[in-house]
C-alpha positions as CSV (number, residue, x, y, z in Angstrom):
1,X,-0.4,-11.4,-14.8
2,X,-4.2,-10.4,-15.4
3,X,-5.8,-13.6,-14.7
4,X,-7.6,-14.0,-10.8
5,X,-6.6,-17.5,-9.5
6,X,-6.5,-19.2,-6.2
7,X,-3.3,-19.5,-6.1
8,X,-1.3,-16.2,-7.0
9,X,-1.6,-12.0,-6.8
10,X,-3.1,-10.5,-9.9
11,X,-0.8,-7.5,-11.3
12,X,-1.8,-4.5,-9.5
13,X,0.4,-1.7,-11.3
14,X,1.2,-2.6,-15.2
15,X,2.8,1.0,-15.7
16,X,4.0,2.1,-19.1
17,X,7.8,2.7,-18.6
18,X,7.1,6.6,-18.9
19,X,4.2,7.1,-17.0
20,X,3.6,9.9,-14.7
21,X,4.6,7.9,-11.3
22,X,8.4,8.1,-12.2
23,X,9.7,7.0,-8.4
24,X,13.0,8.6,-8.4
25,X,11.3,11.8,-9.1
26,X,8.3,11.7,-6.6
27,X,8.0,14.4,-4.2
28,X,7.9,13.6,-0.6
29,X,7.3,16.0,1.9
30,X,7.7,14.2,5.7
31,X,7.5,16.6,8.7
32,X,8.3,16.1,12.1
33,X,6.1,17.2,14.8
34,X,5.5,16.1,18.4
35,X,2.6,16.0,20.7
36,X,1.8,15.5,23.8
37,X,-0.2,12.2,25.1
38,X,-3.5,14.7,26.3
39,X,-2.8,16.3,22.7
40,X,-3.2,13.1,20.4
41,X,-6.0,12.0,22.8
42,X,-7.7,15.0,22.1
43,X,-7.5,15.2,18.3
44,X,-8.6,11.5,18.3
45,X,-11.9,11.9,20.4
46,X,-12.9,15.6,19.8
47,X,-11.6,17.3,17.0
48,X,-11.2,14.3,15.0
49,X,-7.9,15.7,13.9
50,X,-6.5,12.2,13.6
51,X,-8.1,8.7,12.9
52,X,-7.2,4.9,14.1
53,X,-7.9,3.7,11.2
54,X,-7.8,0.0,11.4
55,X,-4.5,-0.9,9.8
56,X,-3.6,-4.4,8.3
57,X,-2.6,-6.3,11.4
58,X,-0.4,-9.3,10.9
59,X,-0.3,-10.2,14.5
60,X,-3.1,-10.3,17.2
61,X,-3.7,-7.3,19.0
62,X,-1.7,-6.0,21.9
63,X,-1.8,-8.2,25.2
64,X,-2.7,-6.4,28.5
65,X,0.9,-7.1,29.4
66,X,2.3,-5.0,26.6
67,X,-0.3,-2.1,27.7
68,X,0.8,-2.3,30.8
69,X,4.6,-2.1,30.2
70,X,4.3,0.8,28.1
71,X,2.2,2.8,30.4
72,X,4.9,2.2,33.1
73,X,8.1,3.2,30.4
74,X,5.8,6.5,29.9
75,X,5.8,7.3,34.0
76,X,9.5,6.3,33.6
77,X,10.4,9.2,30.9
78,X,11.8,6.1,28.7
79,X,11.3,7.4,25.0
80,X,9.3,4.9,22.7
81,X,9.4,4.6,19.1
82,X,8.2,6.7,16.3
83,X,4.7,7.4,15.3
84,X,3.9,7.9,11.2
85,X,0.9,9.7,10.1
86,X,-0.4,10.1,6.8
87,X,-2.3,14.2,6.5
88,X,-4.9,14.5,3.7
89,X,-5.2,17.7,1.8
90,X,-7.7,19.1,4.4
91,X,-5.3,18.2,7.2
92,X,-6.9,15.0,8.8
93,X,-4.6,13.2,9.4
94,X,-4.6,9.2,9.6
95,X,-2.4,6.4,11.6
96,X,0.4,4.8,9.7
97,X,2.2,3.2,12.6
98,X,1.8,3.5,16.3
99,X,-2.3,2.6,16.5
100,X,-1.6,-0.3,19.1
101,X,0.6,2.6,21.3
102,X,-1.6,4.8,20.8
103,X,-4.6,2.9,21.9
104,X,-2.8,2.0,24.9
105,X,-2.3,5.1,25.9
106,X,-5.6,6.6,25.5
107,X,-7.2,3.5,27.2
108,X,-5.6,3.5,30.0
109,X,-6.3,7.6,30.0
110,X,-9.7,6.6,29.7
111,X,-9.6,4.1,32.3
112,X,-10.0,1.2,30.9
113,X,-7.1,-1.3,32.4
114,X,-5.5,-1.0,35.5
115,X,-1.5,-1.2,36.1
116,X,-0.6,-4.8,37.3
117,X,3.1,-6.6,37.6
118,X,4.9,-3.5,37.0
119,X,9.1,-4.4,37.1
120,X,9.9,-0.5,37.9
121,X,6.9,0.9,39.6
122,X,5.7,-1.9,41.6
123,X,4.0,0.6,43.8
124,X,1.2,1.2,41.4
125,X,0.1,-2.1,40.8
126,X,-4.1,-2.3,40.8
127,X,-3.7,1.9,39.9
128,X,-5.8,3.2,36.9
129,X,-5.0,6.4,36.0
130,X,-7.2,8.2,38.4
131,X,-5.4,6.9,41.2
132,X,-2.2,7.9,40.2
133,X,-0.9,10.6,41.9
134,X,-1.3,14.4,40.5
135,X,2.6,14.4,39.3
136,X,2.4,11.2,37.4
137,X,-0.8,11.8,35.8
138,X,0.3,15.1,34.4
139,X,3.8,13.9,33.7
140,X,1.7,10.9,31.8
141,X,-0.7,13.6,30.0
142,X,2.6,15.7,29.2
143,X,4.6,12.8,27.8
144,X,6.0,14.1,24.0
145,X,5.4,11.5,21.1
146,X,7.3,11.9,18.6
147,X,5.2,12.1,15.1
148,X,6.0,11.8,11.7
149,X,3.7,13.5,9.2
150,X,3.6,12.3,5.7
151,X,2.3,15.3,4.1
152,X,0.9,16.4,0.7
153,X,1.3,16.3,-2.5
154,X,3.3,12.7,-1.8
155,X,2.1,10.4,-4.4
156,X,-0.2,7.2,-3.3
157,X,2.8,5.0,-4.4
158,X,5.2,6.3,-2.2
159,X,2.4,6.1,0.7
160,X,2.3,2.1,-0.2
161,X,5.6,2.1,0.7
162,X,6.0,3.8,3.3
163,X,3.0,2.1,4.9
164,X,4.7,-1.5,3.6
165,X,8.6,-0.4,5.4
166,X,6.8,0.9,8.7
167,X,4.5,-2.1,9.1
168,X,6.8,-5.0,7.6
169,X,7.1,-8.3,9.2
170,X,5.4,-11.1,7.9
171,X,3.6,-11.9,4.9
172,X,3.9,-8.5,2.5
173,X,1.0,-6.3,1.6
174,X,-0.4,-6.0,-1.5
175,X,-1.7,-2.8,-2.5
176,X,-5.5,-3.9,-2.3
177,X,-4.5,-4.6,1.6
178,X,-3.0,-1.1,1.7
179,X,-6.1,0.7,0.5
180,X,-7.8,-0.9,2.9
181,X,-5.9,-0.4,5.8
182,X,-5.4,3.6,4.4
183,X,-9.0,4.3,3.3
184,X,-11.0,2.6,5.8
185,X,-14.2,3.3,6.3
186,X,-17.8,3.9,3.8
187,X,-15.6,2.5,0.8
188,X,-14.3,-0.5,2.4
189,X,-17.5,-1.5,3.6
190,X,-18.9,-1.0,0.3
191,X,-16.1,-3.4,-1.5
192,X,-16.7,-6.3,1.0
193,X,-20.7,-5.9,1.0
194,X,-20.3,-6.2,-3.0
195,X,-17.6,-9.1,-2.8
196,X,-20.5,-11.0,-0.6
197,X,-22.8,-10.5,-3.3
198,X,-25.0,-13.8,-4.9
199,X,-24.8,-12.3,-8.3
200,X,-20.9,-11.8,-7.6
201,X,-19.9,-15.2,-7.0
202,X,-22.2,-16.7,-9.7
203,X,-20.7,-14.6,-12.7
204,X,-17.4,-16.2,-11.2
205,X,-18.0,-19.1,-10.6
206,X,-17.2,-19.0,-7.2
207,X,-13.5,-18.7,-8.1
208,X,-12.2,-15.1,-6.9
209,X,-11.7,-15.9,-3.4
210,X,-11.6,-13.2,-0.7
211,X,-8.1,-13.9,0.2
212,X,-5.4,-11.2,0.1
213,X,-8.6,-9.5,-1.2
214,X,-8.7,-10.6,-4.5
215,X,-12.4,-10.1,-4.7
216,X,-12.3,-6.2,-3.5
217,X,-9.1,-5.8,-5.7
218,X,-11.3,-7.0,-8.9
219,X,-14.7,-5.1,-7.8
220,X,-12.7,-1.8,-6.9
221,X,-11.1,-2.0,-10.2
222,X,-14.6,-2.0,-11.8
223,X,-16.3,0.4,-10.4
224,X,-13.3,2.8,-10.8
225,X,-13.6,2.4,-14.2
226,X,-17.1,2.4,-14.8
227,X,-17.2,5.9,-12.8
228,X,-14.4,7.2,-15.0
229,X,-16.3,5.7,-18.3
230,X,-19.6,7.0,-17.3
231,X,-18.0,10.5,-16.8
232,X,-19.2,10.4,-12.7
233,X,-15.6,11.1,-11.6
234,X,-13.2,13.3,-13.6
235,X,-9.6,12.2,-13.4
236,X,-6.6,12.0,-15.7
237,X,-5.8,8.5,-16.3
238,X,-2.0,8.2,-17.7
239,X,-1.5,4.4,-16.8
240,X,-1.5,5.6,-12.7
241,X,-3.7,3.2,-11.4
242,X,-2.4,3.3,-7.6
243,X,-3.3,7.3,-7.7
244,X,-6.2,6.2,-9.5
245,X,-7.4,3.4,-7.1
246,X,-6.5,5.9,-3.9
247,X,-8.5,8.9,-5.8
248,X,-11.5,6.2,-6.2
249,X,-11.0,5.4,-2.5
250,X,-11.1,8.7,-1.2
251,X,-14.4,9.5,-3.4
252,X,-16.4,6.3,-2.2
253,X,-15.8,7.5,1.1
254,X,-16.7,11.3,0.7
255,X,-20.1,10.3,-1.3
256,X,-23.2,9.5,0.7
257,X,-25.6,6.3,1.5
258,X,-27.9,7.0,-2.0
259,X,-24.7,6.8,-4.6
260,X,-23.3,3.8,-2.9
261,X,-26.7,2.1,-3.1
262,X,-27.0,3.1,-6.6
263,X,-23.3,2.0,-7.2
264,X,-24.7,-1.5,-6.0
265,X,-27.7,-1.5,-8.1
266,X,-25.4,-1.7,-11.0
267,X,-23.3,-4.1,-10.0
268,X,-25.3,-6.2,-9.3
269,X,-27.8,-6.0,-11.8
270,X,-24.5,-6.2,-14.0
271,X,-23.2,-9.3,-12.8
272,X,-27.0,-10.7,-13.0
273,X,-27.2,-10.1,-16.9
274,X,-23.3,-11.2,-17.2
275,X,-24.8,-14.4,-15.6
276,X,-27.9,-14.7,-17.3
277,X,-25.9,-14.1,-20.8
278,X,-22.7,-16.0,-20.3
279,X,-22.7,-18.2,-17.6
280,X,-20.3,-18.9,-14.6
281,X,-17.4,-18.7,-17.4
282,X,-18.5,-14.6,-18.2
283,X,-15.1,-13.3,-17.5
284,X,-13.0,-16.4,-18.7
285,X,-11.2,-16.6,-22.0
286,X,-12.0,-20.0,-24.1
287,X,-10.8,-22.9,-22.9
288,X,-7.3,-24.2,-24.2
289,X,-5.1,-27.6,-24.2
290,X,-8.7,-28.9,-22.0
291,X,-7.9,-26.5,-19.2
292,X,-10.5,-24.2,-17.6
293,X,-8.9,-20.7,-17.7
294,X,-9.0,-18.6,-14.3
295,X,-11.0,-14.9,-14.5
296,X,-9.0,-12.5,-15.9
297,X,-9.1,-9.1,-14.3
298,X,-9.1,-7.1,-17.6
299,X,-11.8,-9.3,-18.9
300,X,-13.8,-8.5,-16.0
301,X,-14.1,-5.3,-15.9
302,X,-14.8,-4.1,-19.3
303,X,-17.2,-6.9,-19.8
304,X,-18.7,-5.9,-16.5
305,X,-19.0,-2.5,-17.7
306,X,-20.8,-3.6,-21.0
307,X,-23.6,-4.9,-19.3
308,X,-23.5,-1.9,-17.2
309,X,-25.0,-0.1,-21.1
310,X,-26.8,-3.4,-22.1
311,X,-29.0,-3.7,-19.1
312,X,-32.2,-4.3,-20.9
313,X,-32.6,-7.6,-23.2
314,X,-32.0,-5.8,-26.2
315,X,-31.7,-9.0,-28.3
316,X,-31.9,-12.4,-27.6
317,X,-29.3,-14.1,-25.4
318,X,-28.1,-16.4,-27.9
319,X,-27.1,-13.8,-30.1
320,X,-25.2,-11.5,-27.7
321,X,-23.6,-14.5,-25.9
322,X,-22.6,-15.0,-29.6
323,X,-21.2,-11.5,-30.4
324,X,-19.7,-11.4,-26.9
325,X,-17.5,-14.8,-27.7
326,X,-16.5,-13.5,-31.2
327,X,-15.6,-10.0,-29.3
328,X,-13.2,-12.1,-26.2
329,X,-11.6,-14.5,-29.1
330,X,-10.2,-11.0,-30.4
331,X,-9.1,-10.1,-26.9
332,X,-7.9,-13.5,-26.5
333,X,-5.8,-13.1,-29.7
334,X,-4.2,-9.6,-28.6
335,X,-1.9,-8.5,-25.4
336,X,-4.6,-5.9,-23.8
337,X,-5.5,-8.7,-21.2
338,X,-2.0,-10.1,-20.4
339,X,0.8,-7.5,-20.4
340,X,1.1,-3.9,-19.1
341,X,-3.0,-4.1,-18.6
342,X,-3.1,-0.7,-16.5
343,X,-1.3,1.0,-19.2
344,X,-3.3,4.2,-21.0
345,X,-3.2,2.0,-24.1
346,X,-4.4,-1.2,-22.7
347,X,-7.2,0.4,-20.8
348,X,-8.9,2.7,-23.7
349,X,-8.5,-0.2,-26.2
350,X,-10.6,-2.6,-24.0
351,X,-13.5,-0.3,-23.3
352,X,-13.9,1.4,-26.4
353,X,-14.3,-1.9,-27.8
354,X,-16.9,-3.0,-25.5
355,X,-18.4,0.7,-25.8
356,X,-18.2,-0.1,-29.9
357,X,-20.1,-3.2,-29.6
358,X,-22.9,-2.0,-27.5
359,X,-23.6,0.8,-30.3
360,X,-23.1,-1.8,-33.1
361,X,-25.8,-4.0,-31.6
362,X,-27.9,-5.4,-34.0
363,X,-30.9,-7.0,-32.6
């Protein structure tokens, strides 16, 4: 399904059968290290070895009970569970699983929370770790965690997975969730500040809501494309979208303030003339059996990326919202917007054609 509604997930993969992700044949390379509590502490705050990145969290955040309780199993020697790290290509290395542990930990370390109600070690209630005796604070400091790496080259879709089996309980993530949870940081902030956008939610019609992140699924979609169309980014795009989406995530981050405010200029000023020309219903098909059709996804970001090259009034509005309809009854008539939309195929097809049209203006 391509089309954005209130009510249920967009498609996020469409892979041709024989595309390059082929899951049985992935390579993934997991390694099994351990560290020591004043270790992980340290590559968190000083080298910056490994980041808390703030992962999807389906429940609230740890009580100071559960602090407390884990901070007394570590005096105790009682082994606690697994930590999962994902390790970029540069070796920084990123929280999977284990970030409310972890925290803990360091917290306390830091002393943030004293010990309070302990079942085992009653006698160091009201201690922080500074009052601890010299034995317990190096047997705390000394305490081995037990860390699983998830290491290069591993592809992003067996990442989702991992990330999905390691945090699962609840509601299941989409991928859009993943990406946010695994490349937090300059790119995140640039999706949401772009979903929040006037021009945004006018072009829509208000419709894309920000739930399940529907919003930053569609806008990350567009500006992937538009880098890759505009020759800013050079990837091979064989129907991979999730190693697509990851690669655009990880370049959004890396780039600096300038490129992402020039990435917003043209969004914006995109979804301005998509307004201006076309109305709240820009990224709709025509309306069938008296029903209002929902955004489609497709629809959205080639359009999107047409007025991306037609920034200027090149001819009067009339005329393009005129060559625009004619262009999205042939889309409407085709399966580019509907089935396998990620597919090499699909994805050429669509922006070629816009790309044809802005060259074939005649105004």
């Amino acid at each position: 399904m391509s089309e954005v509604t209130d009510d249920s997930l967009e498609s996020e993969t469409g892979l041709e059968p024989h595309s390059e992700e082929i899951y049985p044949d992935a390579v993934i390379k997991v390694s099994r290290d351990q560290y020591s509590t004043f270790e992980i502490k340290r590559m968190i705050e000083e080298t910056k070895e490994l980041i808390l990145a703030p992962e999807f969290q389906r429940n609230s955040v740890w009580k100071i009970e559960q602090k407390r309780e884990l901070i007394e199993s570590l005096l105790m020697g009682i082994p606690i569970p697994v930590i999962y790290v994902f390790e970029n290509e540069q070796g920084i290395k990123q929280m999977v699983d284990g970030r409310q542990r972890t925290s803990a930990i360091i917290d306390f370390m830091n002393g943030k929370f004293a010990l309070e109600k302990l079942s085992m070690l009653p006698n160091f209630d009201g201690f922080r770790f500074t009052d601890l005796p010299p034995l317990y604070r190096s047997k705390l400091e000394r305490y081995q965690l037990l860390v699983y790496v998830i290491e290069p080259p591993t592809p992003e879709r067996v990442k989702y997975d991992i990330f999905d089996r390691v945090n699962r309980g609840g509601t299941q993530l989409n991928n859009q969730e993943m990406r946010n949870a695994l490349y937090s940081g300059p790119a995140t902030k640039l999706l949401k500040d772009l979903s929040q956008l006037n021009s945004f939610k006018n072009a829509t019609g208000n419709s894309v809501k920000a739930t399940r992140m529907r919003d930053q699924y569609l806008i990350l979609r567009f500006l992937a494309f538009y880098l890759l169309r505009t020759e800013a980014v050079s990837f091979h795009y064989r129907s991979n979208l999730d190693e697509f989406l990851a690669f655009i995530m990880r370049y959004l981050n890396k780039i600096d303030t300038a490129n992402h405010e020039q990435l917003t200029r043209v969004f914006d000023d995109a979804m301005q003339r998509a307004y201006s020309v076309l109305g709240e219903d820009a990224f709709r098909f025509p309306i069938t059996n008296a029903h209002r059709r929902p955004v489609n996804m497709a629809l959205f970001e080639c359009l999107a990326y047409f007025f991306t090259l037609n920034p200027a009034r090149q001819c009067g509005d009339d005329i393009l919202a005129q060559q625009i309809a004619d262009l999205k009854t042939d889309f409407d008539a085709g399966d580019y917007f509907r089935n396998r939309v990620d597919s090499t195929t699909s994805v050429e097809y669509r922006f070629s054609s816009v790309e044809a049209l802005q060259k074939e203006l005649a105004c």
